[in-house]
N, C-alpha and C positions, 0 to 999 in steps of 0.2 A: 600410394594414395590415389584414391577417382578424382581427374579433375573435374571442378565445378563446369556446368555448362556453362556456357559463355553467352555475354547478350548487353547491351547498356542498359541500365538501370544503376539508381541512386544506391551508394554506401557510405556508413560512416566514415566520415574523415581521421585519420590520427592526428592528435592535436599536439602541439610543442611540448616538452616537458613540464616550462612554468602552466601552460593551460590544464594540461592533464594533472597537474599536481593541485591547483584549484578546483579543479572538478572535482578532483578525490577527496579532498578536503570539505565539500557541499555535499557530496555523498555520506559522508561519515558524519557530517553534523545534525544531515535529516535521520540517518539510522538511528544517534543519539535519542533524539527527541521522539521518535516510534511509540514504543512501550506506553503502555497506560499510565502506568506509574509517573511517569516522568514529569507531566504538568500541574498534579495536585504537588507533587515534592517540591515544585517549585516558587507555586504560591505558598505551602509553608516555611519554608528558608526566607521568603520575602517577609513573610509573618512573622517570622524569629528575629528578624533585625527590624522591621518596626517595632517591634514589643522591645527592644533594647534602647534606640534610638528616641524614639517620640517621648517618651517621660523625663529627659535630659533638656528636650527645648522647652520645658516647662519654666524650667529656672534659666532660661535667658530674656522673658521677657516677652516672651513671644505669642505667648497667650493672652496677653493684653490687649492686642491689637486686633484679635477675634471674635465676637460676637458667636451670640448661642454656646457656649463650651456648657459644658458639667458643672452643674451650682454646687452638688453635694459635696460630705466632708469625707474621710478613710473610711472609713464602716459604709457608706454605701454605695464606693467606691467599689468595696471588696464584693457587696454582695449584690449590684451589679453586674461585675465581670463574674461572679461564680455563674448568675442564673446563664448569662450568655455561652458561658463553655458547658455549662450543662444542657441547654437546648440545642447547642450546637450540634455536639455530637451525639444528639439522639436524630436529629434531623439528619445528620452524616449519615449514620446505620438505615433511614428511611432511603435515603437516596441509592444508598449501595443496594438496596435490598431489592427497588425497585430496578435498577438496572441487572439484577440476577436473571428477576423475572423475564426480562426482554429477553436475558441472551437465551435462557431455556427456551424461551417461546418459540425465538428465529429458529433456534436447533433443530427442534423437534415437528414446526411447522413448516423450515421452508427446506434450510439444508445447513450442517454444521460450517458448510466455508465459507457460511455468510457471518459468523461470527465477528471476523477479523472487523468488517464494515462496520459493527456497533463498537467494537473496542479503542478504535481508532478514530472514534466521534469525538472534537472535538469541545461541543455542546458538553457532554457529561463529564469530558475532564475536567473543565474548566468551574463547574458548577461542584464537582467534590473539590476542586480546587479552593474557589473561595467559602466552602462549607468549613473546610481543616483549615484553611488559613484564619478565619474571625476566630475559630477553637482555639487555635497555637498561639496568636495575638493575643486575647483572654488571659489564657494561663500565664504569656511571659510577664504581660503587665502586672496581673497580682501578685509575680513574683517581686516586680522593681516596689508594690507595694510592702508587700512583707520586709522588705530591708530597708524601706523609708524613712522610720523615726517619728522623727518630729517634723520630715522634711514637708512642704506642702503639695495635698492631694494633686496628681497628673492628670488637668482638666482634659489639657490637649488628644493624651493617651486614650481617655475613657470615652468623648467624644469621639475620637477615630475606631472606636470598638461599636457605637450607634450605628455610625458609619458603615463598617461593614456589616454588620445583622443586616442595614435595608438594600445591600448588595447581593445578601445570602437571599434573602426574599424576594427581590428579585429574577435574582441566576434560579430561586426553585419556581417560581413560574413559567419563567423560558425553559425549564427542565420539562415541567410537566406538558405544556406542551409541544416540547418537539418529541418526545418518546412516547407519546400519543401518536404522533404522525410517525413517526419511525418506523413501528410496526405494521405496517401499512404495508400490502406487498405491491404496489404500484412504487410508492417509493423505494421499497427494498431493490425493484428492479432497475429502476432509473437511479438510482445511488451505482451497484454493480454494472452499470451500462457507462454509466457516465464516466467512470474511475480507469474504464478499460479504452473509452474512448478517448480522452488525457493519457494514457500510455500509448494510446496509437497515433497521437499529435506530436507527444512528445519525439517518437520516434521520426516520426514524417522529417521535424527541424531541425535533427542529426545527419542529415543527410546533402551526400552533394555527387553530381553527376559524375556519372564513372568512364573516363577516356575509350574512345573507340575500339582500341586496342585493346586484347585481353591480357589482364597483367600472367606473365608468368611465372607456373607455381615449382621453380626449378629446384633439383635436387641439390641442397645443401649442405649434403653430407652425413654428420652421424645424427643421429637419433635418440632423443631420451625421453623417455615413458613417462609419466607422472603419475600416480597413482593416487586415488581420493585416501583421504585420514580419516575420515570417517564416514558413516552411512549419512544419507541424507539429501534431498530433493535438490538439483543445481537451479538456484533462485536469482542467480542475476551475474553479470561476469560484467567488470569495468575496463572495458574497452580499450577507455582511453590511454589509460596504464599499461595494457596488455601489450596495446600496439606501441607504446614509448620504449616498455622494457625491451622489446624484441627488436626493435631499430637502435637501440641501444648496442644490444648487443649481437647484431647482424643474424637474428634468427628468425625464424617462421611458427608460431604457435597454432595449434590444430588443438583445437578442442573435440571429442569425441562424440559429444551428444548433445541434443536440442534442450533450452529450456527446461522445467519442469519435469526433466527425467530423473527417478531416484538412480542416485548411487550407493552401490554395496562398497564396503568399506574395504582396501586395500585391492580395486580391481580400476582399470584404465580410465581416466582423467582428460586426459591431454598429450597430445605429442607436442615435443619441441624438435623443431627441425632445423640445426646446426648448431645447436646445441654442445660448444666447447666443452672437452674436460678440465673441472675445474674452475670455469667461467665465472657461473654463479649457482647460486643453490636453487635449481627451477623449481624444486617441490614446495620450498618455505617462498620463491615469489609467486609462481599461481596460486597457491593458497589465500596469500594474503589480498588477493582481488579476485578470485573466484568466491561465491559465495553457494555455501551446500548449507540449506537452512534444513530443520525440524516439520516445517510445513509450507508450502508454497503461497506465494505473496504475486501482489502484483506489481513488483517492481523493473520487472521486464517481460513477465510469461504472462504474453495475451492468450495464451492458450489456457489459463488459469479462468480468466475473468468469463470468457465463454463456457467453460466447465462450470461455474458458478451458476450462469442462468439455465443450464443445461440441468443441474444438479434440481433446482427450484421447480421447473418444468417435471421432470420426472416425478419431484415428489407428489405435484400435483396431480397426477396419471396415474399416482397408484390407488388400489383399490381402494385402501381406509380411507383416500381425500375424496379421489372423484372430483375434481375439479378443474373440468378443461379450458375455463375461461384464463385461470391464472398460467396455463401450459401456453394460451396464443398470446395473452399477454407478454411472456416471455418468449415466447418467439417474435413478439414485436419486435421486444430491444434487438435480437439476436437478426432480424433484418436491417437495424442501421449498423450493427457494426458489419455485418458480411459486405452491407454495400460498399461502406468506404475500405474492405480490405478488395475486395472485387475491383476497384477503380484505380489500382495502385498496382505496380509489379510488386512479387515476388523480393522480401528482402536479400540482397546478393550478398552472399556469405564469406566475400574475402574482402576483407578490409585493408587497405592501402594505408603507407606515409605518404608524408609531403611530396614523395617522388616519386609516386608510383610501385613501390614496390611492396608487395604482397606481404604482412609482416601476423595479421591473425585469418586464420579459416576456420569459421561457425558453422556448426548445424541450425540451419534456420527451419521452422514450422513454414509450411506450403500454404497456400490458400485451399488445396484440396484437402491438405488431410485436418486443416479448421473448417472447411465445411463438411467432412465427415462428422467431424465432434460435434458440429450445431444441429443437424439434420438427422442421422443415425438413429439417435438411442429416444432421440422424440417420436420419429418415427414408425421406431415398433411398436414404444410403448401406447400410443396415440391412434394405432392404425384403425381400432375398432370403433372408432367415438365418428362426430362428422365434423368438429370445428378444427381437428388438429389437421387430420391430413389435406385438409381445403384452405388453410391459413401457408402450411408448408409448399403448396403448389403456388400457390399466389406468388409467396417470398423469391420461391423458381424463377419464377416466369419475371418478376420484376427487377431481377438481379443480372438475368439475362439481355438489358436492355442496354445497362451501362459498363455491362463488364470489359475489360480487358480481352483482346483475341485470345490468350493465351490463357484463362480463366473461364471461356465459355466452354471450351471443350467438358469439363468437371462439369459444369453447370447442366450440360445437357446432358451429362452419362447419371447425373442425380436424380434429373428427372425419370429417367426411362428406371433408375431401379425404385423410383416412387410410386411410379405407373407399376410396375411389376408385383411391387410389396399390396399394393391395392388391389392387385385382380388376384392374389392370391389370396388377400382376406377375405 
């Protein structure tokens, strides 16, 4: 195995078992709640046991003591709650239908990997959220009415169904305009800029100074391969775990490839280095904290988020858009974030325990070969026009001020092939 170059700069710490086991545990509750689905499901579950619950404090009395309730008797109790479950969920279908629209529109006008960014909106979960929830509150109540009797009308219940319509009414204003603004590629940009920025913060405060000495990467004996289980993008590796499993059990894990690289499915993973026969089953514990997702996320590959503005700029350089303002505009964002990776070394790829000893080795992304990704393919595409290649020189030239000594070398070998790509257009 190459050893890493050697140099101080910050790396993650391995944290104690009980910390890394809480970390993994905050990890797994944020992937939980991800998915779209997840926050309308849980405004209707809340809706389920309101519609169970509030028509039972009717008969304790408790609606006496409340002003404004429901005058009416069952019959307009019923038809009531019908109109409200039935505008609901036309309104429901208005909302989803309008949120279709957006994500075609981003797709097809900026770039498909800007998708994730509307689906992950919490504005429009939260707005189908309480759309199904006043619907699923409706129905259960007319159901505690259907078995009611003689019992008397649930003022409480049907007032709490007002209630939520002028929540619904509400949440579709704030719907309407924030996905008004949404569509916005100023915002599109600054949404993907900002999201990548908070993953380069978040990083920055995992970090802590690395002893003078270079830890060494000493042969430990036998060798066991790991092999991925399936195809699929490597989308985030939990560290803290990694490095606890491995100091656990006196080994060295070496992970094969950076970020965001797809894996084909039954070909190299990972080395473990000292890896006992019999120990433990390294396949089923990388596994279970490596993560080989479907499509790349930002939850560790900043080379993702840069790709995204990169992806938006392009589309705007192609022939059918022709629009190079939206290409500098995105080279805007794509100068703050190079800046603050320009200011910063290189993340150092071997992660330490408590004691210094050397327990994961990462493929980490360069600042060179992120500022290939950002500059590259704008570049070519861009070379004919005059805002793109005069915006890209500037972003040079002003990177070059505060960069790091060991980041200006790239800096000035980008210019000279920018200068170069120019005089041969």
């Amino acid at each position: 195995m190459s050893t890493p170059r050697t140099r101080p700069t910050p790396v993650p710490a391995a944290p104690s078992g009980e910390q890394a086991g809480r970390s993994w545990l905050g990890r797994q509750a944020r992937r939980a709640v991800r998915p779209f689905w997840v926050v309308p499901a849980l405004w209707s579950g809340g809706a389920i046991a309101l519609g169970l619950v509030v028509p039972r404090l009717d008969s304790t009395g408790l609606a006496d003591l409340l002003p404004f309730l429901f005058p009416g008797d069952v019959e307009g109790a019923r038809s009531v709650l019908s109109s409200i479950a039935g505008a609901m969920i036309t309104v429901t279908g208005l909302v989803f239908s309008n949120t279709m629209v957006v994500l075609q529109l981003a797709s097809s006008q900026f770039s498909p990997r800007v998708l994730q960014t509307f689906l992950q909106d919490r504005v429009t979960q939260h707005t189908l959220g309480v759309f199904t929830a006043t619907f699923v509150y409706a129905l259960t109540v007319l159901r505690s009415l259907a078995d009611a009797g003689d019992d008397p009308v649930p003022q409480l219940a049907v007032t709490l169904a007002f209630a939520l319509v002028v929540a619904a009414v509400a949440m579709f204003l704030l719907f309407i305009n924030h996905i008004t603004a949404s569509v916005g590629i100023s915002n599109i940009l600054h949404r993907s800029a900002r999201e990548t920025r908070d993953l380069l913060q978040r990083g920055r405060g995992a970090r802590r100074d690395l002893p003078e000495e270079r830890p060494d990467l000493a042969d430990l004996g036998h060798q066991h391969v790991v092999l991925a289980r399936r195809s699929g993008y490597l989308d985030a590796l939990d560290v803290d775990q990694l490095c606890a499993r491995a100091r656990q059990h006196g080994a060295r894990i070496e992970v094969l490839h950076p970020l965001g690289t797809f894996l084909v499915e039954s070909r190299p993973l990972a080395v473990v280095h000292g890896a006992r026969s019999g120990d433990v089953d390294w396949d089923q514990l990388l596994h279970r904290h490596v993560d080989l997702a479907r499509e790349r996320s930002l939850q560790q590959d900043v080379a993702f988020g840069l790709r995204r503005l990169v992806d938006i700029a392009e589309r705007a350089l192609s022939p059918g858009i022709n629009d190079p303002t939206t290409a500098v505009q995105a080279v805007d964002q794509l100068h703050d974030l190079l800046h603050r990776l320009a200011t910063e070394p290189d993340p150092w790829p071997v992660h330490v325990d408590d004691e210094g000893t050397p327990r994961l080795v990462t493929r980490e992304t360069t600042f060179e070969q992120l500022l290939d990704l950002a500059v590259d393919e704008i570049a070519h595409w861009g070379r004919d026009g005059l805002q793109v290649p005069r915006r890209l020189r500037a972003m040079l030239d002003d990177l070059l001020v505060d960069a790091t000594p060991e980041h200006r070398t790239a800096l000035q070998a980008k210019q000279s092939r920018l200068a170069a790509l120019d005089t041969a257009g």
